[in-house]
Backbone as CSV, one residue per row, in Angstrom:
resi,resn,N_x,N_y,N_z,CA_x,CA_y,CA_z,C_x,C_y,C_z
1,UNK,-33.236,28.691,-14.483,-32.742,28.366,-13.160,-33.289,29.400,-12.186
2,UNK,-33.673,28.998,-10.878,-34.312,30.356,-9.895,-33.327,30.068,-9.042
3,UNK,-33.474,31.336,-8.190,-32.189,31.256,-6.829,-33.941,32.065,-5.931
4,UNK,-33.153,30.884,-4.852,-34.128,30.943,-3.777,-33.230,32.120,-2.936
5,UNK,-33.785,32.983,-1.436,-33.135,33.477,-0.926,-32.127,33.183,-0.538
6,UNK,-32.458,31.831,0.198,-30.687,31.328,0.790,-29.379,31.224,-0.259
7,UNK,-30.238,30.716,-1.252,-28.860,30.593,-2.544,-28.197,31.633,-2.863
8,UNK,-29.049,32.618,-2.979,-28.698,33.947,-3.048,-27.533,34.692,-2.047
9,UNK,-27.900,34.208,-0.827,-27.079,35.034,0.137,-25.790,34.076,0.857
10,UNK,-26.251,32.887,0.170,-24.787,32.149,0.095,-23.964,32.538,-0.701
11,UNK,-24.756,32.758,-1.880,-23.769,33.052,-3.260,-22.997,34.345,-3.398
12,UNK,-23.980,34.951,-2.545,-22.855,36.643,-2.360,-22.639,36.422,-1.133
13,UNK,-22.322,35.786,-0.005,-21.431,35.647,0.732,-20.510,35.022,0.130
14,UNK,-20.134,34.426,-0.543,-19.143,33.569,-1.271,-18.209,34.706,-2.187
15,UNK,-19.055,35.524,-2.798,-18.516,36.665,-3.895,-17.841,37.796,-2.955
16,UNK,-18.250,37.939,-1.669,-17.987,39.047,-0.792,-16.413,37.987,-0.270
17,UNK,-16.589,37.061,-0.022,-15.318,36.661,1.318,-13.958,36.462,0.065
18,UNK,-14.549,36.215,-1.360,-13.699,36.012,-2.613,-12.941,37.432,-2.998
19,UNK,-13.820,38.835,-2.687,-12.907,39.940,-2.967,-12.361,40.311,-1.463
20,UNK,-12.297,39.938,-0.617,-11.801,39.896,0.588,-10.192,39.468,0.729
21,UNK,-10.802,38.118,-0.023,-9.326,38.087,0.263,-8.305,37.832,-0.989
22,UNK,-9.044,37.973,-2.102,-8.064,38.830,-2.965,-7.652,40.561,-2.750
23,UNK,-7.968,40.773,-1.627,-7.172,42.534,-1.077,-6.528,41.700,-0.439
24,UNK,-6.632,40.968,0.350,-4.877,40.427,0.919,-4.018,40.404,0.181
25,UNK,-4.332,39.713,-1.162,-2.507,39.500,-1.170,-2.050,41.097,-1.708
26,UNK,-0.979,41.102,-2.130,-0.046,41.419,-2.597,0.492,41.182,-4.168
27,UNK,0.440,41.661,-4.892,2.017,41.595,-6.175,1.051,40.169,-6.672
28,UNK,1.725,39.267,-7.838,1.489,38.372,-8.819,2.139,37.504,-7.654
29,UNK,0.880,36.031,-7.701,0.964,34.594,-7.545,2.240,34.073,-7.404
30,UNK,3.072,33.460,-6.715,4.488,32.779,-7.103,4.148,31.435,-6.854
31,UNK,4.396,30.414,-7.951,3.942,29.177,-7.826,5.060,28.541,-6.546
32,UNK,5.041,27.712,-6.157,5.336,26.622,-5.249,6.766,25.999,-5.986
33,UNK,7.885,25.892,-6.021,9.083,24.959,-6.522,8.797,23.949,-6.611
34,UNK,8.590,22.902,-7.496,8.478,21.524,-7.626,9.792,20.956,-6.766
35,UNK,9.475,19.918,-5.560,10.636,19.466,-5.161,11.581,18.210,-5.492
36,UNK,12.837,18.894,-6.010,13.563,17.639,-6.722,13.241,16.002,-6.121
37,UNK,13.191,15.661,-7.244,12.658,14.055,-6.932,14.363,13.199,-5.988
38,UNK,14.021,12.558,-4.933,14.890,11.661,-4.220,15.907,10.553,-5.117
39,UNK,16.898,10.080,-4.633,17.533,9.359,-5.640,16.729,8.239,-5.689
40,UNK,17.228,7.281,-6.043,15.827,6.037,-6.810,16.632,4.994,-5.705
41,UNK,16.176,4.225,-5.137,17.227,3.338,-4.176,18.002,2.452,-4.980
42,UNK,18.805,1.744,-5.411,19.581,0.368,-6.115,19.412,-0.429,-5.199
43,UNK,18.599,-1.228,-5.402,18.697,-2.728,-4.832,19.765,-3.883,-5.828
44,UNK,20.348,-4.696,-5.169,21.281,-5.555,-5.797,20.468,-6.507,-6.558
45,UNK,20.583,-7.008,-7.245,20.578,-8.311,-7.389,20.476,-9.661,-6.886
46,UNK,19.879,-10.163,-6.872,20.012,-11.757,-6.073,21.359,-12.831,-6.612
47,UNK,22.093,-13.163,-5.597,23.177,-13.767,-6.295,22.816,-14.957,-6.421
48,UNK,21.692,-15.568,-6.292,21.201,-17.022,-6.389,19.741,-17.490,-6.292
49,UNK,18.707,-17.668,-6.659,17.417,-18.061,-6.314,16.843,-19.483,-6.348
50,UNK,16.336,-19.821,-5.215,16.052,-21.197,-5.342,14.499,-21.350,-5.592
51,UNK,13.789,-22.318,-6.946,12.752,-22.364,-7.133,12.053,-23.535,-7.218
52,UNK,11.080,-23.893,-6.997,10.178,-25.192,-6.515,9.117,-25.223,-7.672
53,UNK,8.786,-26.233,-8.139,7.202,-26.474,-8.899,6.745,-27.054,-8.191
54,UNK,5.441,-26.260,-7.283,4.618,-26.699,-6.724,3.714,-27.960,-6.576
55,UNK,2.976,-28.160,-8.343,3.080,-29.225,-8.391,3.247,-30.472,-8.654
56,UNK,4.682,-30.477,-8.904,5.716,-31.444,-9.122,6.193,-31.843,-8.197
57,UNK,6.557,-31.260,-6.676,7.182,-31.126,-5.731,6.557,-32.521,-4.922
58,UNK,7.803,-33.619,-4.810,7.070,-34.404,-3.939,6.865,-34.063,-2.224
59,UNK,7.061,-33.127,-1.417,6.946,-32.978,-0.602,5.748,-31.739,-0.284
60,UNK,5.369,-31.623,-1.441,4.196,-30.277,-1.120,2.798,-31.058,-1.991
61,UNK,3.367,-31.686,-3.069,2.193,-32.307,-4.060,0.944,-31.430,-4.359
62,UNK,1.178,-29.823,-4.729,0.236,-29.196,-4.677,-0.868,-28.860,-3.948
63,UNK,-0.437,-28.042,-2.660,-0.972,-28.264,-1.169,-0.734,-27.150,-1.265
64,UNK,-1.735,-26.684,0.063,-1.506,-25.523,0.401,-1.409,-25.383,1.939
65,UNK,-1.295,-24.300,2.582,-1.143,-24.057,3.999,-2.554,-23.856,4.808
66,UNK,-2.382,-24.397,5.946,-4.029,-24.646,6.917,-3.366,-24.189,8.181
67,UNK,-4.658,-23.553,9.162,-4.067,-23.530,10.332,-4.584,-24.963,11.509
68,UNK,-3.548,-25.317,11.534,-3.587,-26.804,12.156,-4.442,-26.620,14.023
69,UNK,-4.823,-27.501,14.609,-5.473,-27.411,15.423,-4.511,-26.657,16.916
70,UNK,-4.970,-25.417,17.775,-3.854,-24.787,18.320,-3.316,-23.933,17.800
71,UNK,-3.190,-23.955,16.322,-2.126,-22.717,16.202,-2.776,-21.555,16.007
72,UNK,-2.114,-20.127,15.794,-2.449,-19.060,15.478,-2.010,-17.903,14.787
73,UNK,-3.014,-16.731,14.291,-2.320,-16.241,13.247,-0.628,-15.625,13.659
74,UNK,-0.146,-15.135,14.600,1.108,-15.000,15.066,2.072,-15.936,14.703
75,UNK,1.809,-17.657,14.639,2.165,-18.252,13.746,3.049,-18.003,12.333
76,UNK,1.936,-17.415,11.548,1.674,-16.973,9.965,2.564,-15.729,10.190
77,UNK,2.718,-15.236,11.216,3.701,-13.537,11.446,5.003,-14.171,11.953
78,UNK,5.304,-15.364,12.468,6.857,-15.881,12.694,7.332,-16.151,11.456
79,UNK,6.670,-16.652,11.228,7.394,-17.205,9.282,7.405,-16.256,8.536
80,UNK,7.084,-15.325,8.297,7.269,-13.829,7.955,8.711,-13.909,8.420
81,UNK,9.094,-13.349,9.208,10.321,-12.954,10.301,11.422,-13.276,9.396
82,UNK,12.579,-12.375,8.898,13.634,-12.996,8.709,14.488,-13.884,9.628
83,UNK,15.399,-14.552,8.816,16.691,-15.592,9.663,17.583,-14.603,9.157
84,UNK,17.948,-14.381,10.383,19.238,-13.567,10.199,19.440,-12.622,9.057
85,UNK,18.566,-11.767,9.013,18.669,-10.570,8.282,18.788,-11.453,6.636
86,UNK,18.857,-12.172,6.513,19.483,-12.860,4.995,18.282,-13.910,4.394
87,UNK,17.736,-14.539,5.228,16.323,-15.491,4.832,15.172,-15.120,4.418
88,UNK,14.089,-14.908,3.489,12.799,-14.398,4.222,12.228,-15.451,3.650
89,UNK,11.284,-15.645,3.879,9.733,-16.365,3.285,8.721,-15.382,3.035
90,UNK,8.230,-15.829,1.621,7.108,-15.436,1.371,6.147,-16.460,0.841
91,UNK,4.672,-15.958,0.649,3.852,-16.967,0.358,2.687,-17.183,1.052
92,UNK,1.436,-17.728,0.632,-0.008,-17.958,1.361,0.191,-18.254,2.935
93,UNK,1.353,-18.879,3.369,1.438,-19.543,4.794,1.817,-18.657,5.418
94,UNK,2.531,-17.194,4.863,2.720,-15.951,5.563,1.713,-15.263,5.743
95,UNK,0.742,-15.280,5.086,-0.463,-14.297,4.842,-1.595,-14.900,6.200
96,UNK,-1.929,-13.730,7.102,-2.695,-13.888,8.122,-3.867,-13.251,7.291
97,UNK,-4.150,-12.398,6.622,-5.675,-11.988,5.939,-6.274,-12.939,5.122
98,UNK,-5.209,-13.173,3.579,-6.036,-14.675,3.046,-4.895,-15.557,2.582
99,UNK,-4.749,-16.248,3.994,-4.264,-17.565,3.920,-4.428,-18.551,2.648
100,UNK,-3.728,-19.525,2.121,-4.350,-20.504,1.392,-5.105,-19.770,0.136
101,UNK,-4.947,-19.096,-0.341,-4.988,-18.319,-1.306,-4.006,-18.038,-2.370
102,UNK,-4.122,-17.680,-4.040,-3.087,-16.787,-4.247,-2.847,-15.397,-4.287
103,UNK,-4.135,-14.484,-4.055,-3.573,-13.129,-3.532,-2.914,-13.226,-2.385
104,UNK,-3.009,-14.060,-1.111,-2.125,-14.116,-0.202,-0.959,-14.482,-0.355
105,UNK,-0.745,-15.358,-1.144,0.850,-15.312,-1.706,1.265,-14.150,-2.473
106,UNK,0.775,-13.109,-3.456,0.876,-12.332,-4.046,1.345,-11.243,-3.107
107,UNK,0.423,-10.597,-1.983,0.049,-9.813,-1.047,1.838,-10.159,-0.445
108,UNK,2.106,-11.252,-0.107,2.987,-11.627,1.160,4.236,-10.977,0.634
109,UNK,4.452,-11.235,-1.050,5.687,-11.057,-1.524,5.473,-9.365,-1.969
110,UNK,4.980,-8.587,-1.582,4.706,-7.061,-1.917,5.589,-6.457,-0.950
């Protein structure tokens, strides 16, 4: 291996600013306290879930969501929105990045 000048006078500038400021400190290292971990939240339970087969469903017949002529993605961000703190929707028709998709359904319910 060769050391060119510059490498050289990087490399002992590096060795010089390294005993520098090991004369700062003081006394032996004191590590950092690991900080106690937060309580874990409890979420409840669902006291009821309502579920659909897509496609079985005569009103969906294995369909997916489009943006119809006029509308816009703000749209796709209302249906997001809870009803009254107690409703939500999730699903591809929430998803403004990939709509009509199933990472967008995946994504929506995260």
């Amino acid at each position: 291996m060769s050391f060119s000048r510059r490498n050289f006078l990087v490399g002992a500038g590096t060795g010089l600013s390294l005993l520098v400021l090991t004369a700062c400190t003081d006394g032996k290292p004191v590590p950092t306290p690991t900080p106690s971990p937060s309580p874990t939240l409890v979420v409840p339970r669902p006291s009821a879930i309502q579920r659909s087969k897509w496609t079985t469903d005569p009103f969906s017949r294995g369909s997916h969501s489009f943006m119809a002529v006029g509308s816009t993605p703000q749209h796709r961000n209302d249906l997001r929105e809870p009803i009254i703190g107690r409703l939500f929707f999730a699903g591809e028709a929430t998803s403004t990045d990939l709509p009509g998709t199933v990472l967008g359904a995946q994504s929506s319910g995260a």
